[in-house]
C-alpha positions in Angstrom: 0.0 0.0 0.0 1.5 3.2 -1.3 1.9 6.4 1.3 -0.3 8.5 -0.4 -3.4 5.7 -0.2 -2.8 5.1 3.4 -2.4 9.2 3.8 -5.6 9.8 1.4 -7.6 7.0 3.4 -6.5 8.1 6.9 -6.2 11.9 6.7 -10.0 12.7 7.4 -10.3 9.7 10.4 -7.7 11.3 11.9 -9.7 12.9 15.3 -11.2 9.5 15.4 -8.3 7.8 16.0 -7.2 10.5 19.2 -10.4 9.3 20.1 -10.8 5.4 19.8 -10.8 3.9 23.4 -9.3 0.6 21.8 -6.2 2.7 21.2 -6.4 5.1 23.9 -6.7 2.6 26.3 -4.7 -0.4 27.4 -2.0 -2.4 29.4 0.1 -2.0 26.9 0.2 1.5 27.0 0.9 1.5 30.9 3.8 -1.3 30.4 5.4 1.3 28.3 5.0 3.9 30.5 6.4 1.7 33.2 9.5 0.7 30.7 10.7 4.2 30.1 10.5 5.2 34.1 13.8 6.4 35.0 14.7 7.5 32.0 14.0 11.2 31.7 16.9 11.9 29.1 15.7 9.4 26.8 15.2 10.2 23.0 12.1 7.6 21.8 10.4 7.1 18.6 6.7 6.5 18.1 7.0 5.0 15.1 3.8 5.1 12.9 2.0 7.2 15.3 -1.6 7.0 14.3 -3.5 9.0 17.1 -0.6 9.5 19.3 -1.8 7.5 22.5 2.2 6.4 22.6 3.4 9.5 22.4 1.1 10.8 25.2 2.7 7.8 27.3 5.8 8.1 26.8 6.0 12.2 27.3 5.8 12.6 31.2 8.9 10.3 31.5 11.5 11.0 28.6 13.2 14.1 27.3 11.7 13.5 24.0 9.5 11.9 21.7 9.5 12.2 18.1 6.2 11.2 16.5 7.2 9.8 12.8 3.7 8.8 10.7 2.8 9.2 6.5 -0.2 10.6 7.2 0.2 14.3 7.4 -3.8 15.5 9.3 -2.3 12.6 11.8 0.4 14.4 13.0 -1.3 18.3 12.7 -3.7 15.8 15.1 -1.2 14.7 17.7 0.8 17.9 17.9 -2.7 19.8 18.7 -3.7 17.2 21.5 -0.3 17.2 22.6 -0.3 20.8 23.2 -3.6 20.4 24.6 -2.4 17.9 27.3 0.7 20.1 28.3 3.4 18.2 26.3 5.8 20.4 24.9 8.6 17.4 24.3 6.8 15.9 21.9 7.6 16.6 17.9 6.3 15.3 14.7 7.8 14.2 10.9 6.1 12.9 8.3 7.8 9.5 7.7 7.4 5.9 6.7 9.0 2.8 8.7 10.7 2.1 5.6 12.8 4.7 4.7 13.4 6.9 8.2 15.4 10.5 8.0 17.3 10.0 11.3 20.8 9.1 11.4 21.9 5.7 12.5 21.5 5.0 16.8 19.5 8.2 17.3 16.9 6.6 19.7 17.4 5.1 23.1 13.9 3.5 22.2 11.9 2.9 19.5 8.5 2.1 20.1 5.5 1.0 17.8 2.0 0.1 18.1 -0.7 -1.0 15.7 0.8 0.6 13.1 3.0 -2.4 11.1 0.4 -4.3 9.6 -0.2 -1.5 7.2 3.4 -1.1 6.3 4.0 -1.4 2.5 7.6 -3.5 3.3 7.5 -5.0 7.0 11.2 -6.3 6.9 12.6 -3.2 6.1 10.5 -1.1 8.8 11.9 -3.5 11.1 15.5 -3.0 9.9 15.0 0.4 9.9 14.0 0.6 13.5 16.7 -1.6 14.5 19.0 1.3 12.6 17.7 4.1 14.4 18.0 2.5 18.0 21.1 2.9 20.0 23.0 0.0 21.0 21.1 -1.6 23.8 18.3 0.2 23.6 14.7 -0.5 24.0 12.5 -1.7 21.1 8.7 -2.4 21.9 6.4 -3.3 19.1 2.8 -4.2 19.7 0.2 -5.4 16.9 -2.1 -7.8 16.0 -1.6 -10.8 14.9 -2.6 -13.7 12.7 -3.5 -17.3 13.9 -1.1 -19.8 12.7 -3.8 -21.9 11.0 -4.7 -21.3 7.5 -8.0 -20.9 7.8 -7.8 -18.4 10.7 -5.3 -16.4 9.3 -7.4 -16.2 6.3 -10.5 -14.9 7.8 -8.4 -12.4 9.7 -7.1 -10.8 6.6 -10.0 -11.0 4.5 -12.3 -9.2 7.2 -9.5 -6.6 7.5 -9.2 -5.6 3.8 -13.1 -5.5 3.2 -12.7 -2.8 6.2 -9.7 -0.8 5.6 -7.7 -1.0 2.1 -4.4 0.3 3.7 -4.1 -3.0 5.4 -1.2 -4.7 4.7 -0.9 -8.2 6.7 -1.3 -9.4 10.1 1.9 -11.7 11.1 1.9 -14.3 13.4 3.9 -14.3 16.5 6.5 -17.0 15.1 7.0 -15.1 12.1 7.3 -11.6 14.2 9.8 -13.4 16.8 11.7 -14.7 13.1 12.0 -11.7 11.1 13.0 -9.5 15.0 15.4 -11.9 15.5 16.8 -11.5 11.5 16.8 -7.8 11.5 19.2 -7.6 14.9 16.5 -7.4 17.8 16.9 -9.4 20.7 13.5 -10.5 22.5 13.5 -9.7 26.4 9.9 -10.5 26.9 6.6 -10.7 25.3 2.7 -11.2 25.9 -0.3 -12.0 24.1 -4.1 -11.1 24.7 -7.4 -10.5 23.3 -8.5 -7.5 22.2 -12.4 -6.9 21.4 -13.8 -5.3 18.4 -17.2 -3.4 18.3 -18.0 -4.3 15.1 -20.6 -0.9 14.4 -17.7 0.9 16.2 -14.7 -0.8 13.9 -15.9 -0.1 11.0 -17.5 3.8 11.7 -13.9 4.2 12.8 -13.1 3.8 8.7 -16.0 4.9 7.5 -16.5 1.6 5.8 -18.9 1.8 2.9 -21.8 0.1 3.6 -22.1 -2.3 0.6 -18.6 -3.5 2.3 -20.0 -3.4 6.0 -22.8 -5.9 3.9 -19.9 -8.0 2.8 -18.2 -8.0 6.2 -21.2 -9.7 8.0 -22.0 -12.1 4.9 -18.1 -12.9 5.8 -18.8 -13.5 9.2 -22.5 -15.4 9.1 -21.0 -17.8 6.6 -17.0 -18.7 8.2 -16.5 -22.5 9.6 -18.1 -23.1 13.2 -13.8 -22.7 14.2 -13.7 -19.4 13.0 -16.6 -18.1 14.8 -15.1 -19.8 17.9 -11.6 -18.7 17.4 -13.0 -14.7 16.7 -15.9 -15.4 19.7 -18.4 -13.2 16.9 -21.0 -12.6 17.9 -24.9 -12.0 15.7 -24.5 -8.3 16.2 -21.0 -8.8 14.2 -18.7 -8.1 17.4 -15.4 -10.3 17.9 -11.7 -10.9 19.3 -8.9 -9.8 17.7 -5.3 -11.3 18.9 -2.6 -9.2 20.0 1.0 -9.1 20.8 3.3 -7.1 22.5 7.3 -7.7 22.0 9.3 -6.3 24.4 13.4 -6.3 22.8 16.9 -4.7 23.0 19.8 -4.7 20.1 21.2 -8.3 19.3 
């Protein structure tokens, strides 16, 4: 997916994504305000920034935080809620994960959340964020992921395109802990848990179209009795979505 169709598509659901309570809230986002406690000179990259909820976390404990997303209203977004919550460390660039303008070990930490599984080139967005980081610094990425099984991980991807053409691919944890490992992360820690979609609330969040929002619950009535276990749907649509977080260091 080219920058320009992930900016075109994302530009005007931009306040919706400062918004979202499934990305303005979470453990996740208090682990990583836990994991950069102590460190108030730290320099850390939100990388693919979306709404900014990691940004927000990460302010009140580090010297800086540079918010680096392709989608232009994004960032006009988190610099005006930034301001609005008192943050004054936190900057902005217009950036993809593939192709960074920072020099080399710039970061102490480079953090990332729900944001690679629209990236047009995943293994080099991970290289690049391996580039960027100092040696032994922090690296936390956090997405969801695919279910090993075919079938599953076919459902998943299908039901995300129909909602959201920018998406890319959902990996599963063994190919996230394989390519980390082959772009010179080292894994410290990790955790996986379910995260629940609303489905009228998922896809307003995109404005899907409704012929595709029709398409989406055909989708859904028809998958195998293990998919609708798997996902928990629900008749109103609703369902689980895996998640990951991957908590590293330089190899």
């Amino acid at each position: 997916m080219s920058e320009t169709h992930t900016e075109t598509h994302y530009g005007p659901r931009a306040a919706d994504y400062v918004t979202s309570l499934v990305h303005a809230t979470g453990a996740d986002l208090t682990r990583i305000a836990a994991l950069l406690g102590g460190h108030k000179g730290w320099s850390v990259l939100d990388l693919g920034a979306g709404g900014g909820h990691v940004s927000y976390a990460a302010a009140p404990h580090v010297a800086r935080v540079t918010a680096a997303d392709v989608t232009a209203p994004m960032l006009a977004t988190i610099m005006a809620e930034a301001r609005a919550r008192g943050f004054e460390n936190i900057e902005t660039i217009k950036a993809g994960a593939e192709n960074l303008p920072f020099e080399s070990g710039c970061f102490d930490a480079v953090l990332c959340r729900f944001s690679a599984h629209h990236w047009g080139d995943w293994r080099s967005g991970l290289r690049e964020a391996r580039r960027v980081l100092k040696p032994g610094g922090l690296a936390l990425f956090i997405d969801t992921t695919a279910p090993a099984a075919p079938r599953l991980d076919s459902h998943l991807q299908t039901i995300e395109l129909l909602r959201d053409p920018t998406h890319g691919r959902n990996y599963t944890i063994s190919e996230w802990i394989s390519e980390l490992a082959r772009a010179g992360f080292s894994l410290t820690a990790s955790q996986s848990w379910k995260l629940r979609m609303e489905f009228p609330v998922w896809t307003a969040r995109t404005k899907t179209p409704d012929l595709l929002v029709a398409a989406l619950r055909h989708v859904q009535a028809n998958a195998p009795d293990e998919v609708k276990t798997h996902f928990a749907i629900t008749p109103d649509g609703s369902f689980d979505l895996d998640v990951a977080l991957f908590e590293l260091t330089t190899a």
